[in-house]
N, C-alpha and C positions, 0 to 999 in steps of 0.2 A: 480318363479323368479319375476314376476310382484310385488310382496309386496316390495321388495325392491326399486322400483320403487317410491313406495309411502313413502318410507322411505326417499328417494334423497327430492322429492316433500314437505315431513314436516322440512327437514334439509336446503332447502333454506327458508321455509317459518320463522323460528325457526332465521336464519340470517338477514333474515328481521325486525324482531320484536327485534333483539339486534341492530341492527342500529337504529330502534325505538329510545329502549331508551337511546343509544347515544346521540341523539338530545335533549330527555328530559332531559338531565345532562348537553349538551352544553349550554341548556334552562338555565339554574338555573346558571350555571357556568360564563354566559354573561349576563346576567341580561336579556334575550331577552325572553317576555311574552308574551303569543300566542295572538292572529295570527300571530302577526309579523314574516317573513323569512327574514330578515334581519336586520344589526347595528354592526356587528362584522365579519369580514372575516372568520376567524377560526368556530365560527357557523356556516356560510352562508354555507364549505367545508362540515362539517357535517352533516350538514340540506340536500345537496345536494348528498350524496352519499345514504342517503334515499330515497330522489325522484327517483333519476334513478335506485336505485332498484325496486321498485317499479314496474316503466320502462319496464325495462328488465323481470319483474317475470310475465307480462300480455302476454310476447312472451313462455318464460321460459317454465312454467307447464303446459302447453296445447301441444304445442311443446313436449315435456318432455312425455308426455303418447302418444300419436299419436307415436312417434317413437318408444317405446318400445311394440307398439300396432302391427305395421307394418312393422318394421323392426328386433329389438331385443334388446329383454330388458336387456341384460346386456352391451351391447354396449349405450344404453338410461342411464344405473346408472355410466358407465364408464365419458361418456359424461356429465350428471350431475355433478359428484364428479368436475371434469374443471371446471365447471358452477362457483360452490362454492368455488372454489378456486380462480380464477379468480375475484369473486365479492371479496374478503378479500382483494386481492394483490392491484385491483382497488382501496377500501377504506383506504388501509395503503399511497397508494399513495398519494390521493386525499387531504384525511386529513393534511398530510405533505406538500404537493405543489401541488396545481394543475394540472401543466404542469408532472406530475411525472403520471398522472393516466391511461396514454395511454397502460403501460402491459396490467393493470388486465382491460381494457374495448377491448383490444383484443381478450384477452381470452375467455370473458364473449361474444363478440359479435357472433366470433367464434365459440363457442359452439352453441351460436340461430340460428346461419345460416346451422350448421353440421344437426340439431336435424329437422329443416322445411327443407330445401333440401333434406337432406334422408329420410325423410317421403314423399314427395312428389315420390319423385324415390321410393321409398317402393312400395307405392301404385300402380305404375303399372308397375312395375315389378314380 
């Protein structure tokens, strides 16, 4: 079961790397040439649903095997598949309106807190 684990783990990582190049097409599509993170609102949402993946993936993947180390790993790919969901619903949000992005940063937070909290209670339990 643990492979599957690592499957959740390449499938956020995989979401990451398309919000990537999200940004690289907002790049080109606003005229905004690096380093620049700013000059276009609409960029700056895109650019910004990047970084806070980013974010959330340093809690994320470590969290994300710890739990399915110590607690159970299909419960850990359960709780994963939320993760990834939650990060899409965040950026359909985000992208569209700002103020619209609080679902999917629920969801998303909510899964990091299920995944350290229950690893911590894993572990001594």
């Amino acid at each position: 079961m643990q492979e599957y684990t690592v499957v959740i783990a390449m499938l956020a990582l995989i979401q990451y790397m398309y919000f990537l190049m999200r940004v690289g097409g907002a790049r080109a599509k606003f005229g905004i040439d690096a380093p620049a993170t700013t000059g276009n609102p609409d960029f700056e949402r895109i650019n910004r649903v990047h970084y806070n993946t980013l974010e959330q993936l340093v809690i994320f993947i470590p969290a994300l095997f710890a739990f399915s180390t110590y607690v159970n790993p299909l419960w850990a790919q359960a709780v994963g598949v939320a993760y990834i969901i939650g990060r899409f619903v965040y950026a359909q949000g985000y992208v569209n309106d700002a103020k619209k992005r609080a679902p999917g940063m629920i969801i998303t937070m909510f899964s990091n807190v299920i995944l350290v909290v229950g690893t911590i209670i894993g572990i001594f339990l």
